[in-house]
C-alpha positions in Angstrom: -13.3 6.5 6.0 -11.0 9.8 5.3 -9.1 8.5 2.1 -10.6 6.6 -0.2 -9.3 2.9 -1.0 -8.6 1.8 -4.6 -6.7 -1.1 -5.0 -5.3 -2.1 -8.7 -6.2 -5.3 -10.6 -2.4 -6.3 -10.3 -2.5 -5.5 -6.6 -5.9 -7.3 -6.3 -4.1 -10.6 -7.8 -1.1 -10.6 -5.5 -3.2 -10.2 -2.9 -4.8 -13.1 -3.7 -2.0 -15.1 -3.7 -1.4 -14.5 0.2 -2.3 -17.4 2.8 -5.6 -15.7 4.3 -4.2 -14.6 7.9 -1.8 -12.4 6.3 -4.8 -11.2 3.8 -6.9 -9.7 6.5 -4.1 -8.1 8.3 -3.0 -6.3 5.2 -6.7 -5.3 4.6 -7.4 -4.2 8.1 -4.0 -1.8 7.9 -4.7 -0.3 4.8 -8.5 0.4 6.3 -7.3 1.3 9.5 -4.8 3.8 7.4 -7.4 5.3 5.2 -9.8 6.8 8.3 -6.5 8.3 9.5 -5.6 12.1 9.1 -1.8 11.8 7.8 -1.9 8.3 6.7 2.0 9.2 5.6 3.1 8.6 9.4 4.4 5.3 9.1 5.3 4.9 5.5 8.5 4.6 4.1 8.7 7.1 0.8 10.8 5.3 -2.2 13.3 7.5 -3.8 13.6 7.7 -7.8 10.2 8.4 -8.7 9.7 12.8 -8.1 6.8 13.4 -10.4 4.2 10.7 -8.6 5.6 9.8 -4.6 5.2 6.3 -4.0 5.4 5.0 -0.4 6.1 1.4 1.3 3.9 -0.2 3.9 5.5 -2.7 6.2 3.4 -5.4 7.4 4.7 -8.1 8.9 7.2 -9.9 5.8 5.1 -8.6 3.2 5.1 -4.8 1.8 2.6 -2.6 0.3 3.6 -0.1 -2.4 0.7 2.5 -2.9 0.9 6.5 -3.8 -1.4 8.9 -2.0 -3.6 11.7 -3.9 -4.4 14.1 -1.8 -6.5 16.7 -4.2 -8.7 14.1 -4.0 -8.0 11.6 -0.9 -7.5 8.4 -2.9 -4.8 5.6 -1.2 -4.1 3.7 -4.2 -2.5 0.5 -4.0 0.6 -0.7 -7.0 1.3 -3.7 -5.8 1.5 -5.7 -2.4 4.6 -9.4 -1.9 6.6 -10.5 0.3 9.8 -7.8 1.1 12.5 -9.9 -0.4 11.2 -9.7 -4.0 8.5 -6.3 -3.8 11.5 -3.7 -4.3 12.8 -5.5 -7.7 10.5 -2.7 -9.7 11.1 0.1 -7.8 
């Protein structure tokens, strides 16, 4: 693994609310993105926040919203729900 994977308490708990099929296919993305080189490729970056980027990850009908570090590598994971109601914060 290139980028290291740390996923946030809150992120941890929605996740957990997720029927299990759609759990491992949002785990084996963000694994599968964290041994890639530019893991950016395929994320969408959110606009209003310039100090911090913060980036959506379509998968399926549900979206991850992580940041990436890269001084150190680190994917880190805000929050993860279903599209219609993920973008309410952001």
């Amino acid at each position: 693994m290139i980028w290291q994977l740390i996923i946030s308490p809150g992120a941890e708990r929605d996740f957990n609310t997720h029927p299990k099929p759609e759990k491992q296919r949002i785990k084996d993305d963000l694994y599968a993105r964290a041994d890639k080189i530019q893991p950016r490729r395929d994320l969408k970056k959110l606009k209003g926040n310039r100090d911090l980027p913060i980036y959506s990850l379509s998968v399926g009908q549900y979206r991850v919203i992580l940041s990436l570090n890269n001084d150190v590598m680190v994917i880190f994971v805000i929050e993860m729900g279903k599209r219609s109601s993920i973008y309410r914060k952001y």
